[in-house]
C-alpha positions in Angstrom: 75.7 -49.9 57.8 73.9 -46.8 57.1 74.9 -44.7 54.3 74.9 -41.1 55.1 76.0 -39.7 52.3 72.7 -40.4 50.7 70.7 -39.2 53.4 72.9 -36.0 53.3 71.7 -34.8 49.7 67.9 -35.6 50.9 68.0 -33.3 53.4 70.0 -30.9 50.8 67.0 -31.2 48.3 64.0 -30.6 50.9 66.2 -27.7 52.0 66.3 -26.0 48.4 62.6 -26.4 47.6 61.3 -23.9 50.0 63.0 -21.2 48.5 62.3 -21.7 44.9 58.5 -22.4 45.8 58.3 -18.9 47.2 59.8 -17.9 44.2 57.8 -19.6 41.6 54.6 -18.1 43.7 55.5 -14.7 43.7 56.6 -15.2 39.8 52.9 -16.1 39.2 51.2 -13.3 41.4 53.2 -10.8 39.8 52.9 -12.5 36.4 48.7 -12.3 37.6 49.1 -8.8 38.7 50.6 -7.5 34.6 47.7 -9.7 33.2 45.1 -8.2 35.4 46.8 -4.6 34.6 46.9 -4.9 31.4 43.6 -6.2 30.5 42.1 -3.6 32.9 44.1 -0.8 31.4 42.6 -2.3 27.4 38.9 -2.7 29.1 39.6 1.4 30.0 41.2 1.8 26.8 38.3 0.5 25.0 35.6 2.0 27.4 37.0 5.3 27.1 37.4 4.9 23.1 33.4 4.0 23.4 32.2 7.1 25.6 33.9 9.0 22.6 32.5 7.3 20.4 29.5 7.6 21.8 30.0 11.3 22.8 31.1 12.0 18.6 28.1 10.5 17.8 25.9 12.4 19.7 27.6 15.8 18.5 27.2 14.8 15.1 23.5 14.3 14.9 23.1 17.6 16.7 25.3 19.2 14.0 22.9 17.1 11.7 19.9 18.9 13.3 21.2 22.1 13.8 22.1 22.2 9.4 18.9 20.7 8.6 17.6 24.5 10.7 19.9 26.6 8.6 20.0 24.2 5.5 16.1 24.6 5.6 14.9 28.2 6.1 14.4 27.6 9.8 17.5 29.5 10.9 20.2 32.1 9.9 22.7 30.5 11.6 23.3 27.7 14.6 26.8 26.7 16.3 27.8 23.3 17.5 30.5 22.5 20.4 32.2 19.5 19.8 33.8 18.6 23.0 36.7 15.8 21.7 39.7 14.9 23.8 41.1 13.8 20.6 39.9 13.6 16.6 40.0 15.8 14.2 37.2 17.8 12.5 37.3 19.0 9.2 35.2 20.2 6.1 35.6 18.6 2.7 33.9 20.7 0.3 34.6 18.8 -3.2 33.8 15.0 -1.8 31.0 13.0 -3.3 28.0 14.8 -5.7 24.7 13.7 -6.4 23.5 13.8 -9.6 19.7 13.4 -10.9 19.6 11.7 -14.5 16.2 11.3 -16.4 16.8 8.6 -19.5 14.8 8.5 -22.5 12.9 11.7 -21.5 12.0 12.1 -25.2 11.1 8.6 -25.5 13.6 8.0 -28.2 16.4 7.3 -26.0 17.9 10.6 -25.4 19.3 11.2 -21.8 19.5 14.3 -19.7 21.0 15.0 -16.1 18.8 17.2 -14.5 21.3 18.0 -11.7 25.0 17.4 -10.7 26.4 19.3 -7.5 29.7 17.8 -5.5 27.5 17.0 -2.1 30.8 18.0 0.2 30.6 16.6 4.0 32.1 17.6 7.5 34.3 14.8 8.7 35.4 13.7 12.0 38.4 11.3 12.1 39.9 9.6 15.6 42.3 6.7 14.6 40.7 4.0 12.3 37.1 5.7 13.0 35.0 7.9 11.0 31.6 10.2 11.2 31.0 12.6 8.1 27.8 14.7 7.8 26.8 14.5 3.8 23.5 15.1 2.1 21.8 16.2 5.7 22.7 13.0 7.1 25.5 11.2 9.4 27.3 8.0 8.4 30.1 6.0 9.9 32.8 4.0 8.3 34.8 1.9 10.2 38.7 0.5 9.4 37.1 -2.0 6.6 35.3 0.9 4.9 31.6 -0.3 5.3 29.7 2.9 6.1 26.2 2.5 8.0 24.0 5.4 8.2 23.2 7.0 11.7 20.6 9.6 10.7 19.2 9.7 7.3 19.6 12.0 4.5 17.3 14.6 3.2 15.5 12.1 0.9 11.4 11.4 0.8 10.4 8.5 -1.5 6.8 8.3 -1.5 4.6 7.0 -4.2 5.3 8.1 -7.2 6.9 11.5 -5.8 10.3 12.5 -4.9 10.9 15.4 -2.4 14.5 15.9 -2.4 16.0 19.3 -1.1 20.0 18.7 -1.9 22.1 19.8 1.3 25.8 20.7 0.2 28.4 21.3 2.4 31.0 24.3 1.4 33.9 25.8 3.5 37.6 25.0 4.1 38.3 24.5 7.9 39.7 22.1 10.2 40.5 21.8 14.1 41.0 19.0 16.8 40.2 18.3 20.5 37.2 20.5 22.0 36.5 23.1 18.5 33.4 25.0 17.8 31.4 24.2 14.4 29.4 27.6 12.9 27.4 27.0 10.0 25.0 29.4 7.8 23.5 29.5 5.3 24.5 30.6 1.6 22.2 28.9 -0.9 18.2 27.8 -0.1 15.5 26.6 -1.8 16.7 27.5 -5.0 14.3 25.5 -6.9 15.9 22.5 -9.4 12.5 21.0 -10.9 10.2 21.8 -11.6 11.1 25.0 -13.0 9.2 26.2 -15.9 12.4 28.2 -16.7 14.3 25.3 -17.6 13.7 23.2 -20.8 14.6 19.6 -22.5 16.9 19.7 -25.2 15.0 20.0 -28.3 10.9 20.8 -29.0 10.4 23.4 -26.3 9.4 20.8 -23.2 9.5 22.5 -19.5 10.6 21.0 -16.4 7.4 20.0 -15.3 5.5 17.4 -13.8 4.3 14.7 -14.4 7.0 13.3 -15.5 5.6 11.2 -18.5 8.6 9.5 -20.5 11.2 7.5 -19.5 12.9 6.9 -15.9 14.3 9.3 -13.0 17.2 7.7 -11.4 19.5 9.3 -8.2 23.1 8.8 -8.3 25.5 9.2 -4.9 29.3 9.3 -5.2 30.6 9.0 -1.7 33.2 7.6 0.4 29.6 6.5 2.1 28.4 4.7 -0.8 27.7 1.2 1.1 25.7 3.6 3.6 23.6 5.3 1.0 23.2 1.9 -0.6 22.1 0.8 2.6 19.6 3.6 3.1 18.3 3.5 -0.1 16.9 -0.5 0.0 15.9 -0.2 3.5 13.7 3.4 3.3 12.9 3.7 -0.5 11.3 2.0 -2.6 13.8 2.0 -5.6 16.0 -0.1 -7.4 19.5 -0.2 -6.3 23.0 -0.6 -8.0 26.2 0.0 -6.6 29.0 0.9 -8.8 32.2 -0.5 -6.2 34.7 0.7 -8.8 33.6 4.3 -8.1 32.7 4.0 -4.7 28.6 5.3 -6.4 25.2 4.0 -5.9 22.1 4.3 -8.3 18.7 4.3 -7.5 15.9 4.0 -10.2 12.9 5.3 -8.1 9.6 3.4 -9.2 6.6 2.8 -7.3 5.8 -1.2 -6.5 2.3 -1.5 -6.5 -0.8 -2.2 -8.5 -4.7 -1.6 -8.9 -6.1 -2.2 -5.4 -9.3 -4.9 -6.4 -11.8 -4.9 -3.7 -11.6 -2.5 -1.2 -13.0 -1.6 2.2 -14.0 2.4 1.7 -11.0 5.0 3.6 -12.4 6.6 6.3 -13.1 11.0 5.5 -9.4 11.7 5.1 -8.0 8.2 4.6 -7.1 7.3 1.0 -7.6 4.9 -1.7 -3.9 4.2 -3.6 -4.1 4.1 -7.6 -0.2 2.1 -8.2 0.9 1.3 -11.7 -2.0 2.7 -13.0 -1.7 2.1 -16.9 -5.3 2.5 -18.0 -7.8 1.6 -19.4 -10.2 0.7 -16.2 -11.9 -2.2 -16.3 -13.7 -2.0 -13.3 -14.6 1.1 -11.0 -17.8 0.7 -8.5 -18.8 2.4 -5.1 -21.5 1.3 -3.0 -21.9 4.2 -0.3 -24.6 3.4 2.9 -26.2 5.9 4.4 -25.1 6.8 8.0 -27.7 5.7 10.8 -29.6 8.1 12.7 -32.3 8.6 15.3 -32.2 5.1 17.6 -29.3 3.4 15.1 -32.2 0.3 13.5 -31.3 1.0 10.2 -35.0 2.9 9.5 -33.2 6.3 10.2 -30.8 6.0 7.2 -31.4 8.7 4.4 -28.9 10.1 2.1 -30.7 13.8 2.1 -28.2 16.3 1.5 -24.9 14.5 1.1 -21.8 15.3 -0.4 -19.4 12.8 -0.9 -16.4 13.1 -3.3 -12.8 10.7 -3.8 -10.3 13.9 -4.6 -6.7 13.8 -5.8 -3.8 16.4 -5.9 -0.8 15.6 -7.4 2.3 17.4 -8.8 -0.5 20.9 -8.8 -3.3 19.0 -10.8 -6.6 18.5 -9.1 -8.8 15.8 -10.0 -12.5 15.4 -8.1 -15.5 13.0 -8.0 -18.5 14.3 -6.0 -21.7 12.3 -5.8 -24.6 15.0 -4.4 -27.8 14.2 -3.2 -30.3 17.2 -2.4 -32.9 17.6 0.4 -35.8 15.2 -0.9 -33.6 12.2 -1.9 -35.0 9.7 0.4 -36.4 6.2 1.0 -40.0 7.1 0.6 -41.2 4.3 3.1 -39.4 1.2 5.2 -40.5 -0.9 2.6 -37.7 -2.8 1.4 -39.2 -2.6 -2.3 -39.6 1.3 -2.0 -38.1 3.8 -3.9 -35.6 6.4 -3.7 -37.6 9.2 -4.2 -35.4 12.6 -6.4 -32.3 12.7 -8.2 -28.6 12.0 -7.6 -25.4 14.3 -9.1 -22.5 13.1 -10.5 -19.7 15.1 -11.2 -16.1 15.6 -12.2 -13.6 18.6 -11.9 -10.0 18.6 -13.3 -7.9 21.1 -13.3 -5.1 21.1 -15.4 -1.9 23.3 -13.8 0.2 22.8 -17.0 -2.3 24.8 -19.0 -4.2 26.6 -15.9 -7.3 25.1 -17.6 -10.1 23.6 -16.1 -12.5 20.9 -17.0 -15.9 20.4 -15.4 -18.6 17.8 -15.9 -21.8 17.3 -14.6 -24.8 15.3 -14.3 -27.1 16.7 -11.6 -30.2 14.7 -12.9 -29.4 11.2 -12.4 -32.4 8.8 -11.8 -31.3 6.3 -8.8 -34.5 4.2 -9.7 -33.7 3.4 -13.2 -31.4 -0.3 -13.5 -29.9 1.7 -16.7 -28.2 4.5 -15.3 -24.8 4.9 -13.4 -26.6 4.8 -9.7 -28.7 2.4 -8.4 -30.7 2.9 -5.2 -31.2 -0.1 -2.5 -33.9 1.0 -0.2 -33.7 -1.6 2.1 -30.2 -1.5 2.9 -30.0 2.4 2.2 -27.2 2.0 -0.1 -26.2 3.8 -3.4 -24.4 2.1 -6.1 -22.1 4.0 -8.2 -21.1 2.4 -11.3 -18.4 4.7 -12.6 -18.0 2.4 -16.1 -21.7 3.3 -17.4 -21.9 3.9 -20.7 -25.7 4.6 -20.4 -25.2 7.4 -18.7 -23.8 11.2 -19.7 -21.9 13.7 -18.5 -22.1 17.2 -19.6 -19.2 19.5 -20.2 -20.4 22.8 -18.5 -19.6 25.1 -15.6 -20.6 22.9 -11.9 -21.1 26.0 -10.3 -23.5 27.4 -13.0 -25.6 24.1 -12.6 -24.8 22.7 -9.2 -24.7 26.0 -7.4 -21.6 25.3 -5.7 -20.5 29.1 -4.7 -23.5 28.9 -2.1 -22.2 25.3 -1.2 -18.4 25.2 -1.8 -17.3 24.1 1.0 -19.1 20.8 0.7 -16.5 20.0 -1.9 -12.8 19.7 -1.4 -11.7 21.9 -4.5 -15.2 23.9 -4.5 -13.8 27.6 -4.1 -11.4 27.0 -7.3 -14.5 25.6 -9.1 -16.1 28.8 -7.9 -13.7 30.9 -9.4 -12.1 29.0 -12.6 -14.0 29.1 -15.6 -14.6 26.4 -18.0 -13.2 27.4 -21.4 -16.0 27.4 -24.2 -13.9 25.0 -25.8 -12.0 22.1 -24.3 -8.9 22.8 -26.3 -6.5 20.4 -24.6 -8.8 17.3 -24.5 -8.3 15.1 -27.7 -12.0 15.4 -28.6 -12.0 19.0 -28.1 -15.5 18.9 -26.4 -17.4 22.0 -26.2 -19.9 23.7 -23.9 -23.2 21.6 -23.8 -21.8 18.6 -25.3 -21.7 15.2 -23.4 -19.6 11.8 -22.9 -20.2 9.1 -20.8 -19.6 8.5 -17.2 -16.7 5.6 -18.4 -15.1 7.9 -20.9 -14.5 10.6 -18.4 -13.2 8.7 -16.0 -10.9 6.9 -18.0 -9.7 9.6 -19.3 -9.2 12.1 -16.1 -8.1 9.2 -14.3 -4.9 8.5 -17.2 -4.5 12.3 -16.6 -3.9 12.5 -12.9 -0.8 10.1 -14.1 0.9 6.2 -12.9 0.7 6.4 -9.2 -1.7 8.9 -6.8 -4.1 8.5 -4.3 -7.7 8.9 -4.3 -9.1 10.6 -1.0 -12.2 10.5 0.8 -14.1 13.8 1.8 -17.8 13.5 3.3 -18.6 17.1 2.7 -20.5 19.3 5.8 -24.0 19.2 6.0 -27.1 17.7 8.4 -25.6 14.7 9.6 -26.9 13.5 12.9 -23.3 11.4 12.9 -24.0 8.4 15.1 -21.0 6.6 13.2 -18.2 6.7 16.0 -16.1 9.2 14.1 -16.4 7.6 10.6 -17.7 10.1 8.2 -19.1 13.6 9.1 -21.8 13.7 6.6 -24.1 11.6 5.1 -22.3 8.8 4.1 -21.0 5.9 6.5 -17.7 4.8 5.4 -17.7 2.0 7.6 -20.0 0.3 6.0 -19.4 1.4 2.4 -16.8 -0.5 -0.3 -16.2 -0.4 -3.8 -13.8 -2.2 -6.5 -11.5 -0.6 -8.7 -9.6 -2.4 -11.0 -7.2 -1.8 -14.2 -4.6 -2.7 -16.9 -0.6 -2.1 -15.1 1.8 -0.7 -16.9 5.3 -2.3 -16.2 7.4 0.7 -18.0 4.7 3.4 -15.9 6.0 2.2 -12.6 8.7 4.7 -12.4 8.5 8.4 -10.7 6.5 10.9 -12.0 6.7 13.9 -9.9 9.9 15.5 -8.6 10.5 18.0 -5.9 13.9 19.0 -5.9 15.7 22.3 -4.3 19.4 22.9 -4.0 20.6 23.8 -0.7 24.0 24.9 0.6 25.2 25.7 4.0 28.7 27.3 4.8 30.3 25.8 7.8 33.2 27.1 9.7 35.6 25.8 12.5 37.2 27.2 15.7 39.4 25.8 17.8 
């Protein structure tokens, strides 16, 4: 007997799942549908929040440009748009300062700060993100506070020499969405060291360089502090703290580096580095070969009428050695076991900018043919040997003009119109031996001494004075001299407490910056 009663709630139950199938579909499309609207309206969200980004970014860094212009001299005035949907702009006169400390400047231990100015910045702020212009750079921070540098800050590290002109940021204005930013200027170039107006505490002591005690150290206080931190171990070569509790960063500038050994010769305007220098040398030697002429065999080399000089200036002090040769200093056949037939010069200049003073030595007799002297003459590879740490052979304190006859030759020198019209003083008053006019050191002596002078870290750069050169030396060298195929050594004692900064360069500069809306 069938039962229909069961059969009766099967067909019930096939009946019912159409219905809720066509209801559990359109529950998931429309359930799709919110998910795919919703995480294509945060993709816009988050694309628009980029372009702004983006946009804010690019305004800033022409604001950046556009201060450095006024900040600098360049321009009286500039105006940026910035073109925001949203964020605010504003100036924030009092945040951050930098500050300039020099410790133990006295070598007993006494401090000083050289400089302390509140660095101000202009800020714009759109929810959890951040852009500031401080110091003549632009730095974000994001929600976390980490700050990353977009465009660095007015801050040159080189060497041994800081050139730092201080943009500050003054002016009380704010505005949001699409504002116009004015800025001039109200303070530039007004000259923080050196200044011989300014003194140490103390014995009467000048802000001047070189620097020759103790260490120069930069300090930042700014909400940008991890930036600046940033900055300053990527681009300088300094030593860096960061003070977190503060929000500051320190950097000790000093110069990493040491005496250079062997060395390949700089091409004419190329340099040698002297790092670290701590003195004495122990060993300084050039070996210069004469530039090829006529068909390039070697035969055609001849050193007649060459100038050839390693020059430094640093911090205003000038510092020269010139080798000269005149018009009968040649091989005087192709033998190999020929001679060098006249004399080679050897001079030094130094001028001191401290005392305006300057300080000339000169030896314009020196016999390349004798194994006792500074220079020694190889024929057969046409090559000159300079041995700056003779002690067999003299200089003579005296005007280089008076002996060398530089005024009709000056330019053949690279500081030969200031030896043309500085005097030598009869009496070398600010050299510890107090030489006079006519009386004579040697070559190491002078060296060691003018080289100690010219301070820890410089460089020493080529210049192949003008002359008859019949170049055939693809560029290197426009004299005599063939720096491709010349060398030398130079090496000396470091000083681990002279690797610090010696020369600073340091302006304050302040720009006034306005908003409209």
């Amino acid at each position: 007997m069938r039962q229909t009663g069961d059969r009766r709630g099967a067909n019930t139950s096939r009946g019912q799942a159409g219905p809720l199938s066509y209801a559990l579909v359109f529950a998931m499309i429309l359930t799709g549908a919110t998910v795919v609207l919703a995480t294509g309206g945060i993709a816009l969200s988050d694309a628009q929040d980029s372009a702004e980004a983006q946009r804010a970014e690019h305004t800033m860094t022409l604001f950046d440009s556009r201060a450095a212009m006024v900040a600098l001299g360049e321009s009286g005035s500039q105006s940026v748009s910035f073109g925001q949907d949203s964020g605010i702009f504003e100036t924030r006169p009092t945040d951050g300062y930098l500050m300039i400390k020099h410790t133990n400047y006295d070598g007993a231990g006494a401090d000083i700060e050289l400089y302390k100015e509140a660095l101000g910045a202009v800020v714009y702020e759109n929810g959890e993100r951040e852009l500031a212009y401080q110091g003549g750079g632009i730095w974000r921070k994001d929600a976390q506070g980490d700050a990353q540098v977009i465009s660095p800050p007015e801050f040159h590290y080189r060497g041994a020499t800081l050139t730092l002109p201080v943009v500050r940021v003054d002016g009380h204005a704010s505005g949001s969405g699409s504002v116009t930013a004015r800025i001039t200027g109200a303070t530039r170039a007004e000259i923080v060291y050196p200044d011989a107006s300014e003194t140490y505490p103390g014995p009467s002591r000048q802000y001047l360089n070189p620097i020759r005690e103790g260490e120069v150290s930069v300090y930042v206080k700014s909400d940008y502090y991890r930036g600046w931190a940033t900055y300053f171990r990527e681009r300088t070569e300094g030593e860096v703290t960061v003070f977190d509790s503060n929000q500051t960063v320190k950097v000790k500038l000093k110069s990493i580096g040491g005496a250079p050994g062997e060395f390949d010769m700089p091409d004419e305007g190329s340099s040698l580095p002297v790092e670290g220098f701590g003195g004495p040398l122990n060993e300084f030697e050039i070996t210069l070969t004469a530039t090829k002429t006529g068909n390039g065999n070697g035969k055609g080399r001849q050193f007649t009428e060459s100038h050839w000089s390693f020059f430094s200036d640093q911090g205003g002090d000038q510092f020269e050695i010139h080798i000269k040769t005149d018009g009968s200093t040649k091989c005087t056949s192709d033998d190999p076991s020929g001679d060098l037939d006249g004399d080679v010069g050897l001079s030094v200049y130094y001028y001191n900018s401290s005392t305006d003073t300057s300080h000339e030595w000169v030896n314009s007799g020196i016999d390349p043919n004798d194994p006792d002297t500074a220079i020694d003459a190889d024929c057969e590879n046409k090559q000159l040997a300079i041995d700056f740490m003779s002690e067999n052979t003299n200089l003579t304190y005296e005007d280089i003009d008076d002996v060398e006859n530089v005024p009709g030759g000056s330019n053949k020198w690279e500081f030969g119109d200031n030896i043309n019209s500085r005097e030598a003083p009869a009496t070398l008053t600010d050299h510890p031996e107090g030489f006079a006019k006519g009386e004579e050191d040697s070559v190491k002596d002078v060296l060691n001494y003018y080289m100690s002078r010219m301070g820890i870290n410089y460089d020493l750069t080529v210049t192949d004075g003008p002359g008859n050169n019949n170049n055939n030396n693809n560029g290197k060298g426009s004299g005599r001299i063939d720096e491709g195929e010349s060398y030398g050594t130079l090496l000396y004692d470091e000083d681990a407490s002279g690797q610090y900064i010696t020369y600073l360069h340091v302006t304050d500069n302040e720009i006034t910056v306005t908003i409209d809306s």
